[in-house]
C-alpha positions as CSV (number, residue, x, y, z in Angstrom):
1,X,9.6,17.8,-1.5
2,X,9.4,14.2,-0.4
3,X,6.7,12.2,0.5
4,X,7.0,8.5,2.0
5,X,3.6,6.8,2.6
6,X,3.2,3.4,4.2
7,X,-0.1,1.3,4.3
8,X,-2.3,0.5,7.4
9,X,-2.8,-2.8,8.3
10,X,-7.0,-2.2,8.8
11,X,-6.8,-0.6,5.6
12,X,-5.2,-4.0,3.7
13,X,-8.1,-5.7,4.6
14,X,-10.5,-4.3,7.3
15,X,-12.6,-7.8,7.6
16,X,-9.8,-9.9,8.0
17,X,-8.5,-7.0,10.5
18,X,-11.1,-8.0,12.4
19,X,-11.3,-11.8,12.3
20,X,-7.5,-11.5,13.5
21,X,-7.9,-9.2,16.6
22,X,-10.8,-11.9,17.9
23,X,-8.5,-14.3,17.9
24,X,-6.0,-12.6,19.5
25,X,-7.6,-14.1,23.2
26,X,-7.2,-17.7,21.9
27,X,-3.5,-16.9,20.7
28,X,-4.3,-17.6,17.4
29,X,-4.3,-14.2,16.3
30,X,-0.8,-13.4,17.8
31,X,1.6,-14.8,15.3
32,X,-0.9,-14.2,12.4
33,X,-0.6,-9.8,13.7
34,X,2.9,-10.0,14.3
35,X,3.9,-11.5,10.9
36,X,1.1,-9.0,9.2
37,X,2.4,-6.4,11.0
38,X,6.1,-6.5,10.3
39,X,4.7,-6.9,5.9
40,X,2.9,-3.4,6.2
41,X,5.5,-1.8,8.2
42,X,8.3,-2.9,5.7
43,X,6.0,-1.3,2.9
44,X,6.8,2.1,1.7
45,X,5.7,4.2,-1.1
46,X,8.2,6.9,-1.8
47,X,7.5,10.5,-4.0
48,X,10.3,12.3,-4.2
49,X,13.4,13.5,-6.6
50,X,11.2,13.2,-9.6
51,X,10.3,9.4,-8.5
52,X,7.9,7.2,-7.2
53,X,9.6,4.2,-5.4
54,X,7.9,1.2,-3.9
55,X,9.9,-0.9,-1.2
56,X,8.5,-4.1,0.1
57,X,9.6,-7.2,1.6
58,X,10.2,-8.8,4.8
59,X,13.5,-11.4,4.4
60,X,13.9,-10.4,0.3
61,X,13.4,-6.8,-0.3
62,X,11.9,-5.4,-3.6
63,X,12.8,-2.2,-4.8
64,X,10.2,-1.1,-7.7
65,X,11.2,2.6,-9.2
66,X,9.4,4.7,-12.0
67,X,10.5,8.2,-12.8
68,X,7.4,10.2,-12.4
69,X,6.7,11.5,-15.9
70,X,6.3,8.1,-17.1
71,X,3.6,7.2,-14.7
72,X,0.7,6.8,-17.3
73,X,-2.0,6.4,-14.6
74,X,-2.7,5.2,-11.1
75,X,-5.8,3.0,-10.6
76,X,-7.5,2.5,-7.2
77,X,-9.3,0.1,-6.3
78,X,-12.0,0.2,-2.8
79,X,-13.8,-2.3,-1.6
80,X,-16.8,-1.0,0.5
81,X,-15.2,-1.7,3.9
82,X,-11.7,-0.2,2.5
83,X,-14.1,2.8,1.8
84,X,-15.7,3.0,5.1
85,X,-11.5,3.7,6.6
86,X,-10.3,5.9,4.0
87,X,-7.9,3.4,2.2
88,X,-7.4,1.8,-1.1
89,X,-5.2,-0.3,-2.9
90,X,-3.0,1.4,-5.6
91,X,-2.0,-0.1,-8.9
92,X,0.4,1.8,-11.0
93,X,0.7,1.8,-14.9
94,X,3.8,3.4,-17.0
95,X,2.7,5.2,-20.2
96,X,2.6,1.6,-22.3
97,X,-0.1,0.4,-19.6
98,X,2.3,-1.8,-18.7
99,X,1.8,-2.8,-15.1
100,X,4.5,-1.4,-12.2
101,X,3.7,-2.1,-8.3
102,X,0.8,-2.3,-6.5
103,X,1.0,-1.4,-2.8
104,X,-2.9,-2.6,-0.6
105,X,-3.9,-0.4,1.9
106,X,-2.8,2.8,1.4
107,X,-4.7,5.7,3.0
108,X,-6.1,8.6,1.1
109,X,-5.1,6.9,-2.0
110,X,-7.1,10.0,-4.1
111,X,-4.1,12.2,-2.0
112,X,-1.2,9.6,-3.0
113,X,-2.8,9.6,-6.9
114,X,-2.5,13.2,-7.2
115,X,1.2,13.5,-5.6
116,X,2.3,11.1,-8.4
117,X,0.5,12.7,-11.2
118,X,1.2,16.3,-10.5
């Protein structure tokens, strides 16, 4: 079974969330939301085929693979407002602690941890 998860925009950085929406009136805000927008929605985290895939980028796209059984662990890191909507930001680690992705934002990240590590 595959699962593709993609971050949330609130969940990236819920005060910053908010500093950008209350300048949307003012037109500040648009261009920053539009651009923000189009980096989370060209984020995905893929599980699937015995892999867990990370594809980012908006203009260069970055392709970041790691066959599931050499995962070593999945660290999450919350700050209290990431907390308060459910997301996280997940750092990966092969077996040599060597460092794979990150993806910011994700929700349920204790969900997306146990998918991987399964």
């Amino acid at each position: 079974m595959t699962h593709t998860i993609r971050p949330s925009m609130i969940g990236q950085n819920p005060a910053h969330f908010a500093i950008t929406i209350a300048l949307v009136p003012l037109l500040i805000g648009i261009p920053i939301l539009a651009l923000w927008m189009l980096d989370v929605d060209l984020t995905r985290i893929r599980i699937g085929d015995g892999k867990l895939s990370v594809r980012k980028g908006i203009i260069r796209h970055r392709l970041t693979e790691i066959d599931l059984d050499q995962i070593g662990d999945i660290r999450i890191a919350q700050s209290r407002l990431q907390r308060l909507v459910g997301s996280g930001d997940l750092h990966v680690f092969d077996r040599q602690d060597q460092w794979v992705a990150t993806v910011l934002g994700v929700k349920e990240p204790e969900r997306i941890k146990q998918l991987a590590l399964i």
